[in-house]
ZANU-170824 format. One line per 4 residues: number of its first residue (from 1); for each residue z, y, x of N, C-alpha, C, O, CB. Coordinates in steps of 0.02 Angstrom, whole numbers, plus 50000, padded with zeros to 5 digits. Glycine has a CB too. Layout:
N
NUM = Z Y X Z Y X Z Y X Z Y X Z Y X | ...;
***
This chain:
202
1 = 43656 43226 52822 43689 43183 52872 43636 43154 52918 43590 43123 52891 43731 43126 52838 | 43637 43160 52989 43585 43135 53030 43606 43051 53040 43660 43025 53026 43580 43181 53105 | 43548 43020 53067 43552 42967 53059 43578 42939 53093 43571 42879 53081 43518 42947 53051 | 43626 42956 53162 43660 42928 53218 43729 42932 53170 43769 42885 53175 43655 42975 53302;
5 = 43743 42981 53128 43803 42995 53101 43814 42927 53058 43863 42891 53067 43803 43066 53060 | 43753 42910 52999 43740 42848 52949 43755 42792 52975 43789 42747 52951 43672 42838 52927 | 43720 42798 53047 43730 42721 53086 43814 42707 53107 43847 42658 53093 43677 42720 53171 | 43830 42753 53136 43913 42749 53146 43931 42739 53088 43939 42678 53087 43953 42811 53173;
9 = 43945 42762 53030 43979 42767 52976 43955 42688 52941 43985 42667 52891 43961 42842 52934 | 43904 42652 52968 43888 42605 52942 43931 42526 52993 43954 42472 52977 43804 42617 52938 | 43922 42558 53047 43942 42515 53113 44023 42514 53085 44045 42457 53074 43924 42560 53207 | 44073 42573 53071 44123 42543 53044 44161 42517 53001 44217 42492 53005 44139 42553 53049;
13 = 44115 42526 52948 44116 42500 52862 44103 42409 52916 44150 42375 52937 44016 42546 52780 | 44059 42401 52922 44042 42306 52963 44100 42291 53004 44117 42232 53002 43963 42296 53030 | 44136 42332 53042 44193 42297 53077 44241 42304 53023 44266 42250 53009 44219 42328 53150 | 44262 42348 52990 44341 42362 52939 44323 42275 52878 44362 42233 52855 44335 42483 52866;
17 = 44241 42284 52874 44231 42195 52823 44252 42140 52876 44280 42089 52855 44126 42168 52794 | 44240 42146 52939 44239 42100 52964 44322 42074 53002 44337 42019 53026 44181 42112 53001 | 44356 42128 52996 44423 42132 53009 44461 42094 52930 44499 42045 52924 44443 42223 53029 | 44436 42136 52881 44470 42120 52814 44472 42040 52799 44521 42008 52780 44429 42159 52753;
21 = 44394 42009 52812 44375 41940 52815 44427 41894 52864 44454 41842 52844 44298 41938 52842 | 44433 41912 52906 44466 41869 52970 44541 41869 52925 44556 41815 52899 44467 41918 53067 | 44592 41931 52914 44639 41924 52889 44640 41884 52828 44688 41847 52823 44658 41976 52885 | 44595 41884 52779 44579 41853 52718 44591 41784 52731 44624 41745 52696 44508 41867 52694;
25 = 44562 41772 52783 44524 41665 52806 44623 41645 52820 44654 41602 52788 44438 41649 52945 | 44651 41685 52871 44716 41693 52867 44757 41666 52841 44790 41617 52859 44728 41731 52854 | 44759 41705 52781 44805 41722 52731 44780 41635 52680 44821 41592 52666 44784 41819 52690 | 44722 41633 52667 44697 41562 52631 44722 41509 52691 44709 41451 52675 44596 41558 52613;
29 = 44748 41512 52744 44739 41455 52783 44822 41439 52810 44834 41399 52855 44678 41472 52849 | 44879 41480 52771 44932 41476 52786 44965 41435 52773 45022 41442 52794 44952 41509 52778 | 44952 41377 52739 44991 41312 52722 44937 41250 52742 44936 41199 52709 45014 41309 52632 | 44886 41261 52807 44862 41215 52822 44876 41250 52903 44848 41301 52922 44790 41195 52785;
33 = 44926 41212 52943 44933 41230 53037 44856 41227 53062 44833 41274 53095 44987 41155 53092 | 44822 41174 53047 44750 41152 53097 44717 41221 53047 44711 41278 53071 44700 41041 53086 | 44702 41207 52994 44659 41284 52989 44690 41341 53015 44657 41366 53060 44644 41308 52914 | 44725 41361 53006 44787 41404 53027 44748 41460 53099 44721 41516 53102 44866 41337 53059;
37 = 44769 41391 53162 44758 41399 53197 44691 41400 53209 44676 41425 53264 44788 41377 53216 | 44633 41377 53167 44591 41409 53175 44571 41494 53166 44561 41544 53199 44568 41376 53152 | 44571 41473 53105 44586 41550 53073 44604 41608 53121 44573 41660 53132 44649 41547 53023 | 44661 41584 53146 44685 41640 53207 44647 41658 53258 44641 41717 53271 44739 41621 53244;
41 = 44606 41593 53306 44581 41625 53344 44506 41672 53344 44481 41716 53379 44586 41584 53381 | 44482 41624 53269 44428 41670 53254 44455 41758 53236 44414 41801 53249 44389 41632 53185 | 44521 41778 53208 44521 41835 53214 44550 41855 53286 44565 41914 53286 44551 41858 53158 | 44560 41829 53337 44572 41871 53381 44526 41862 53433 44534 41875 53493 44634 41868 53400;
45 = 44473 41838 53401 44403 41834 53436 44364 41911 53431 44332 41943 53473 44353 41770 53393 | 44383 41927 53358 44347 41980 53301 44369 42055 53343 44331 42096 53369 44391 41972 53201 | 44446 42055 53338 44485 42106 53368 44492 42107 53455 44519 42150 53489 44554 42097 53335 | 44462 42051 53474 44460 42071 53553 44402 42095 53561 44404 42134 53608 44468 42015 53606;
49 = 44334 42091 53529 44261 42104 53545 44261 42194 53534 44291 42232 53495 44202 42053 53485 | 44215 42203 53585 44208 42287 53603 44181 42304 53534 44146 42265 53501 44148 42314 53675 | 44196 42349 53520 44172 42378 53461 44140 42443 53477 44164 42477 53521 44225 42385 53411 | 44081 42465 53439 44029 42515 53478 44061 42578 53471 44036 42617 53512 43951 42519 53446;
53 = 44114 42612 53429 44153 42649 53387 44212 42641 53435 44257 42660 53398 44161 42624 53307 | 44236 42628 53482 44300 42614 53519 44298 42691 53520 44315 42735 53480 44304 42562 53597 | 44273 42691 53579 44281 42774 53611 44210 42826 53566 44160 42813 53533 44260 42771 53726 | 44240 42879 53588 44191 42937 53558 44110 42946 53614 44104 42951 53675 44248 43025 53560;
57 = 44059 42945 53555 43985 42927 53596 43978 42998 53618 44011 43043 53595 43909 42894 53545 | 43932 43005 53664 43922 43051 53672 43869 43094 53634 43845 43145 53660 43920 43044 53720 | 43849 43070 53563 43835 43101 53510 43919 43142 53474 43944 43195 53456 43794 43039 53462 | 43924 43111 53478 44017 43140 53459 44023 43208 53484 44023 43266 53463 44089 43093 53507;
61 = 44032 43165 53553 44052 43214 53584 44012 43316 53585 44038 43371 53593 44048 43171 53648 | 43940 43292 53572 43923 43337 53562 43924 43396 53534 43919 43457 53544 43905 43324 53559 | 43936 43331 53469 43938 43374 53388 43993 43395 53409 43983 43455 53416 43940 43334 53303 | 44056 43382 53427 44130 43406 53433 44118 43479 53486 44140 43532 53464 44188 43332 53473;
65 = 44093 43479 53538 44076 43511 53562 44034 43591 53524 44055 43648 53529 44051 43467 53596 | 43986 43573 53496 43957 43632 53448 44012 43666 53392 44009 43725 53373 43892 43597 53402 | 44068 43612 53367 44097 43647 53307 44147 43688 53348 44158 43745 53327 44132 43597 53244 | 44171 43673 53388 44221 43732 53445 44197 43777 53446 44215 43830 53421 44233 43724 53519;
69 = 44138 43762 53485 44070 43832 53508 44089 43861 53449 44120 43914 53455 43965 43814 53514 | 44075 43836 53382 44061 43876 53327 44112 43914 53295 44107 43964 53259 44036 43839 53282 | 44176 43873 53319 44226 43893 53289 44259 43970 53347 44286 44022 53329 44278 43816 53277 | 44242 43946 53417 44265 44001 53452 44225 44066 53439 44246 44123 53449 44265 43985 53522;
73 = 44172 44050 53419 44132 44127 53430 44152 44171 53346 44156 44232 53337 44016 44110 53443 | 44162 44121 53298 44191 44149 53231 44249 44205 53235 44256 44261 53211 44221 44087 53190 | 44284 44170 53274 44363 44188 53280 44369 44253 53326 44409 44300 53321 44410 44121 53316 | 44314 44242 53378 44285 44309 53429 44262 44366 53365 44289 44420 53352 44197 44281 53491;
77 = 44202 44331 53330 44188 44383 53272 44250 44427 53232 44266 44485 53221 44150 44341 53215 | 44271 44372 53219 44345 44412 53160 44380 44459 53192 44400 44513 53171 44415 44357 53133 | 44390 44426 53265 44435 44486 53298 44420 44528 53329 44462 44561 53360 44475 44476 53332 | 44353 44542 53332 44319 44619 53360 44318 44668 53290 44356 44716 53284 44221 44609 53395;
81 = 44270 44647 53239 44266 44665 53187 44337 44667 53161 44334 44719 53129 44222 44630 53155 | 44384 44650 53155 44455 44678 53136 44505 44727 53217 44561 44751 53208 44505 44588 53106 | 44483 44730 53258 44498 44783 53297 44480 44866 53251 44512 44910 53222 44450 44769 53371 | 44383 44841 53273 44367 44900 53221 44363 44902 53157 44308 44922 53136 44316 44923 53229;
85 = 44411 44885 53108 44412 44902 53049 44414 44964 53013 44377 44983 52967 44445 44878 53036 | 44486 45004 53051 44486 45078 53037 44437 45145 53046 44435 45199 53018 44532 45091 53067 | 44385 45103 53119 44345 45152 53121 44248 45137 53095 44206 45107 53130 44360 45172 53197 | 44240 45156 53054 44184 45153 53009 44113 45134 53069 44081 45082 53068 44179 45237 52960;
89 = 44104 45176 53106 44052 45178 53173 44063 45102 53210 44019 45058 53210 44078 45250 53237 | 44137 45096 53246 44149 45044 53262 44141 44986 53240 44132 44932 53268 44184 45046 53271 | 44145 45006 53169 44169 44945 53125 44065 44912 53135 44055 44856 53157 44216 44978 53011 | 44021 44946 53120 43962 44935 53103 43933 44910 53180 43878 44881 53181 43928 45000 53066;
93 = 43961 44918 53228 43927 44920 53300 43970 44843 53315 43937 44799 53345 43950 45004 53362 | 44021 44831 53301 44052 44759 53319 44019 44727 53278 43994 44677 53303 44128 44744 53313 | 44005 44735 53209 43966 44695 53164 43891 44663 53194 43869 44606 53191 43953 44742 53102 | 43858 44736 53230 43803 44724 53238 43800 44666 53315 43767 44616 53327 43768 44797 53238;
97 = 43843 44697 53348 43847 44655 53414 43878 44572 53411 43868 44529 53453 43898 44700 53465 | 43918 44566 53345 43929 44494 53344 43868 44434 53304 43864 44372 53302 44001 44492 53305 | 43824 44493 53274 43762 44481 53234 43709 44439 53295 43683 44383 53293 43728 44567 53203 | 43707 44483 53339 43654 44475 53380 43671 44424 53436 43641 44404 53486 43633 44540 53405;
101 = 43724 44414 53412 43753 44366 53490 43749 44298 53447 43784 44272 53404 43857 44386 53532 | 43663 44278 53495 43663 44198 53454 43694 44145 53531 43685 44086 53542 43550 44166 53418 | 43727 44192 53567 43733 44118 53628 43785 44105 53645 43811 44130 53695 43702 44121 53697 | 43823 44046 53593 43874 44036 53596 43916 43993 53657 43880 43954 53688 43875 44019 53544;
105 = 43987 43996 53679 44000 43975 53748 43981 43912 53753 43987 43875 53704 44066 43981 53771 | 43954 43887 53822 43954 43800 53838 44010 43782 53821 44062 43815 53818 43946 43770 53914 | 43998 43716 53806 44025 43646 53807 44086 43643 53821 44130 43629 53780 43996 43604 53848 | 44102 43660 53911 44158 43663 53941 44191 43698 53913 44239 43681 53879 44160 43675 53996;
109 = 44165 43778 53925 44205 43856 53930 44241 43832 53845 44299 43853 53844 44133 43954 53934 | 44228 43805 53796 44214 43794 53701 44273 43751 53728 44327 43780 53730 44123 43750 53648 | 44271 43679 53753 44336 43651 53747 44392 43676 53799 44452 43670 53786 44329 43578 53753 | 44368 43705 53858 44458 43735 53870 44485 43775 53814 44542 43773 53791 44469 43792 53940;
113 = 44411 43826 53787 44464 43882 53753 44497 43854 53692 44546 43882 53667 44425 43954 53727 | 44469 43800 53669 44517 43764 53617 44560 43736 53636 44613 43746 53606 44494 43723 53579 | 44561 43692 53688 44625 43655 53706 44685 43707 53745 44743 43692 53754 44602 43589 53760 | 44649 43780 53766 44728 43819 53753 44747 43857 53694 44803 43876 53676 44741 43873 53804;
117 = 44669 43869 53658 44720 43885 53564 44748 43832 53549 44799 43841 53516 44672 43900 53482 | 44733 43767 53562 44780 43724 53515 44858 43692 53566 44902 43650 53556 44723 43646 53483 | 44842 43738 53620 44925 43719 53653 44964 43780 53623 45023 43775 53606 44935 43719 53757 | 44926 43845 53618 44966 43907 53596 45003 43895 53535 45061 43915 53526 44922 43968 53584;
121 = 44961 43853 53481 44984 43830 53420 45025 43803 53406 45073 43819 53371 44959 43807 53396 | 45009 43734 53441 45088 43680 53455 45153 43726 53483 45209 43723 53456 45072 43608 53531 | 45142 43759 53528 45206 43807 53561 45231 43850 53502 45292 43849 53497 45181 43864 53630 | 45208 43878 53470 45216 43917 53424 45264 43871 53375 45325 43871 53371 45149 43943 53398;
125 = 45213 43831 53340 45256 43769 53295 45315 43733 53313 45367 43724 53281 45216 43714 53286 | 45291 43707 53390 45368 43670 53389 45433 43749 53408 45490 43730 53393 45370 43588 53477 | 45434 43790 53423 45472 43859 53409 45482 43861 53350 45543 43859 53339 45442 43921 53426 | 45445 43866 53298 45469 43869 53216 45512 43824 53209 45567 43838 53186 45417 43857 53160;
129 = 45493 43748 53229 45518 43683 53202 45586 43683 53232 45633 43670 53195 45472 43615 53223 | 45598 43697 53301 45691 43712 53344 45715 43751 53263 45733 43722 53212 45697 43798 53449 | 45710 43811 53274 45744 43867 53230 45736 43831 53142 45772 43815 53095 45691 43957 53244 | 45681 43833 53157 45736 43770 53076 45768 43721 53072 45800 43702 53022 45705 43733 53024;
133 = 45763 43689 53135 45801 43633 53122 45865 43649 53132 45910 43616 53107 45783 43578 53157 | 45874 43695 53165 45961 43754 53175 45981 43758 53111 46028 43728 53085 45955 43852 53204 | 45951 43787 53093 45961 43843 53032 45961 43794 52964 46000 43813 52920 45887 43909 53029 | 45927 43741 52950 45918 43707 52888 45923 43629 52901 45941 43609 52956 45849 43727 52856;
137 = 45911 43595 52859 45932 43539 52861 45865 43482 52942 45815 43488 52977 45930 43517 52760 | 45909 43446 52927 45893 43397 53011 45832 43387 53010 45803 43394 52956 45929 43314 53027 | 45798 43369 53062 45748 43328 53049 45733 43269 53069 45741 43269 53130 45709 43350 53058 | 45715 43218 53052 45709 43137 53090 45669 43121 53150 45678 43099 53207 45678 43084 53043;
141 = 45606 43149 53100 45555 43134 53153 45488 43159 53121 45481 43175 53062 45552 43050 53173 | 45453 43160 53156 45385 43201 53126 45319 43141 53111 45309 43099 53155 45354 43268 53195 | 45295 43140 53075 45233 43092 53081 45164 43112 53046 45147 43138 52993 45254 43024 53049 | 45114 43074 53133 45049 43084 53130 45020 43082 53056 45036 43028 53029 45020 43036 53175;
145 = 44988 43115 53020 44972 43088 52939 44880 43108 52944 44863 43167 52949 45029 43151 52857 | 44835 43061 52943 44756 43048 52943 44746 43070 52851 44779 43057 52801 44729 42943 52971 | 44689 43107 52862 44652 43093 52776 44600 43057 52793 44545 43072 52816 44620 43163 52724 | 44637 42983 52773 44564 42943 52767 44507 42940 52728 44506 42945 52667 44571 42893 52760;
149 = 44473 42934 52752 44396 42911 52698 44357 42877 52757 44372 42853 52812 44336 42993 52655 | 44299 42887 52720 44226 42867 52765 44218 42913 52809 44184 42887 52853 44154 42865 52725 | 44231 42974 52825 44225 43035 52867 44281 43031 52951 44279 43054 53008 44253 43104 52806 | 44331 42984 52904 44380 42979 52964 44355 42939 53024 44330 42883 53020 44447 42946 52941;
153 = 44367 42981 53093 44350 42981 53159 44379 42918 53169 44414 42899 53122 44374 43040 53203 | 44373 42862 53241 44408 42838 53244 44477 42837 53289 44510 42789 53307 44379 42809 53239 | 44487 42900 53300 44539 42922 53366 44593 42949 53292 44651 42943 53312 44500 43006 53447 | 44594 42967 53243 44621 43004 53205 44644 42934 53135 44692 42932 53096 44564 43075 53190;
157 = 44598 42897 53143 44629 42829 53097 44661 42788 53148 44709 42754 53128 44568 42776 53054 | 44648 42785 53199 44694 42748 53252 44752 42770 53271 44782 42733 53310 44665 42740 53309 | 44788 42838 53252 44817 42871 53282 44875 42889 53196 44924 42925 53186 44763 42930 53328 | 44844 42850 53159 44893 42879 53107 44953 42837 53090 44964 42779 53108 44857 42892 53041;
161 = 44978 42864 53063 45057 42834 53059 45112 42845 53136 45167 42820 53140 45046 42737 53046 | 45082 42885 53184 45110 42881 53264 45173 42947 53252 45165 43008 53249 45031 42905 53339 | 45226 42911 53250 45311 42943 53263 45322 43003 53310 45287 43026 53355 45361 42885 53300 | 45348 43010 53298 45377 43078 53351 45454 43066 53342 45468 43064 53282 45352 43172 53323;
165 = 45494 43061 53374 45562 43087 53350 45613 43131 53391 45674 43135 53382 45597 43032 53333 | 45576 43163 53438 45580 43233 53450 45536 43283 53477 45483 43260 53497 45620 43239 53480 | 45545 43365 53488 45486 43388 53484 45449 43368 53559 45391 43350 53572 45494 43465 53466 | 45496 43378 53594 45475 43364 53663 45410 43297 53672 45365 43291 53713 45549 43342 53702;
169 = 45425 43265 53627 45370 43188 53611 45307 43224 53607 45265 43220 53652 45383 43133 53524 | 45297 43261 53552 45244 43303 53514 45204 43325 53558 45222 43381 53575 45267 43360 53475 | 45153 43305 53587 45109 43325 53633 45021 43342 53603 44972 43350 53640 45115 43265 53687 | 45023 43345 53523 44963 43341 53525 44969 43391 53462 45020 43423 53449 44928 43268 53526;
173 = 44924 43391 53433 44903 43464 53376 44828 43440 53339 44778 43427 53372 44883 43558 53433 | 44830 43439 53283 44754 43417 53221 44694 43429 53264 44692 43489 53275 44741 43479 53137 | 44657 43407 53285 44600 43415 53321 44590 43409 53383 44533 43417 53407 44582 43461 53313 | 44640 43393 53418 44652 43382 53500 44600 43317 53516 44569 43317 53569 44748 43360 53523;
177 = 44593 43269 53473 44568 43209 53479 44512 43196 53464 44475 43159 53496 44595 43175 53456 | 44501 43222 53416 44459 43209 53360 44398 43243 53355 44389 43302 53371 44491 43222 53305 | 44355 43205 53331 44269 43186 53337 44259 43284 53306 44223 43327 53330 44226 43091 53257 | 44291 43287 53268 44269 43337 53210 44293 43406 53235 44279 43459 53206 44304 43317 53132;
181 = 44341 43401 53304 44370 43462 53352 44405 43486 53292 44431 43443 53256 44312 43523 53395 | 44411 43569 53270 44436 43604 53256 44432 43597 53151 44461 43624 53104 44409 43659 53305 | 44377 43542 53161 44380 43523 53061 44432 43477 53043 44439 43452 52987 44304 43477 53025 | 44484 43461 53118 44522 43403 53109 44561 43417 53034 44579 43473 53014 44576 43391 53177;
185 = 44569 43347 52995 44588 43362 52931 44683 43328 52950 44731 43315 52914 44525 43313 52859 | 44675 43326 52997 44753 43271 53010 44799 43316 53013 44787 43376 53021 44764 43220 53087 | 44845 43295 53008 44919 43340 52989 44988 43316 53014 45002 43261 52990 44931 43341 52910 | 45029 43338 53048 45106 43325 53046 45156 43323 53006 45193 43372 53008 45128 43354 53071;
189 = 45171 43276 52964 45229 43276 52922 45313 43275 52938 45337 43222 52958 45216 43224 52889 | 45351 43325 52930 45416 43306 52919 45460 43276 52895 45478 43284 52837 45431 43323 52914 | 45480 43247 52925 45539 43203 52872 45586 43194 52889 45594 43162 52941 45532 43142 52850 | 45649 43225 52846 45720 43230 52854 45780 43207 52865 45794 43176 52814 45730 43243 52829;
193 = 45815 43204 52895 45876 43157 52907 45908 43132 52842 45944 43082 52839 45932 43193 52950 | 45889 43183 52776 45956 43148 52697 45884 43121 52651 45885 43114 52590 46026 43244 52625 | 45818 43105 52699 45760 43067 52656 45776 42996 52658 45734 42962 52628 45682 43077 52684 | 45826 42965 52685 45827 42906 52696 45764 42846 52722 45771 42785 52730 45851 42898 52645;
197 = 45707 42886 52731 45669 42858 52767 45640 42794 52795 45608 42811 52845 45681 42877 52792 | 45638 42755 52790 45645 42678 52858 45586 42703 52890 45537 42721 52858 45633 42572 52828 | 45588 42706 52976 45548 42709 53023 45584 42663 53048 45642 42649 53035 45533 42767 53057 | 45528 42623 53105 45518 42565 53135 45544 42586 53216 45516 42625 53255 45435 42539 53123;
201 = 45601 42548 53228 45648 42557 53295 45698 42620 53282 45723 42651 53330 45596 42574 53368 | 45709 42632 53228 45748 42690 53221 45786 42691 53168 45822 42739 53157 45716 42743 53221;
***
């Protein structure tokens, strides 16, 4: 782990204590109004102050940038080398030519071509998701679902628990956001009209 990565991962472990603390002082100060109101404005002192972790650094951005690169030129590999599968000659000459190709696309060329694999994807999905929802039981609404840990981005913990309740809403796809591009670990959950559910305004 490089050390810009340590320092972030350290920078938000100090705000999530320093958030937890403010709610804590809170919660001890609820049967006194004058502490109370202290209490309060010191946390919305806490939660108004810029936090260095708001937006993605342009260390982020980088790294996000390289795993596309990395991930587009893989996916280039697989699908030359599976063109020529059947033919033995071919098969060894795509091998060799994806071997030798250490120069993977810029920055830019890396995030358009992901941000139209990951619109092709969503199109694809929400098409599955119509035809089942025809065909099989309802659906409510879909929701953003984060795997948290220490690894989690903060566009992808900020973003979890976020509703959909139809597809047309659905504008985004695991990695669209996120620090980690195409390692996004986030997921869309379904959930059914006979789950009984409680979602909030609905």
């Amino acid at each position: 782990m490089c050390q810009t990565t340590k320092e972030q991962r350290a920078k938000r472990r100090a705000a999530a204590k320093e958030i937890d603390q403010a709610v804590a002082a809170i919660w001890e100060a609820r049967h006194d109004p004058e502490a109370l109101t202290k209490a309060s404005a010191a946390a919305e002192k806490i939660l108004a102050a810029p936090k260095g972790h708001a937006t993605m650094s342009q260390t982020a951005k980088e790294e996000r940038a390289k795993r596309i690169a990395a991930a587009e030129l893989f996916d280039q590999v697989v699908a030359a080398l599976g063109e020529a599968r059947h033919d033995p000659q071919a098969f060894i000459k795509a091998y060799a030519t994806a071997k030798l190709k250490t120069a993977p696309l810029t920055p830019d060329e890396a995030e358009a071509h992901f941000q139209a694999s990951q619109k092709a994807k969503l199109d694809a999905w929400k098409k599955q998701q119509a035809a089942n929802n025809t065909l099989g039981p309802k659906v409510r609404t879909w929701i953003r679902r984060a795997f948290t840990d220490d690894e989690t981005c903060t566009a992808c913990r900020k973003r979890d628990g976020d509703a959909y309740y139809t597809l047309e809403d659905i504008d985004w796809w695991p990695g669209n956001d996120c620090e980690g591009g195409p390692d996004c670990r986030c997921e869309l959950i379904t959930i059914y009209a006979d789950e009984g559910k409680y979602l909030p305004g609905k």
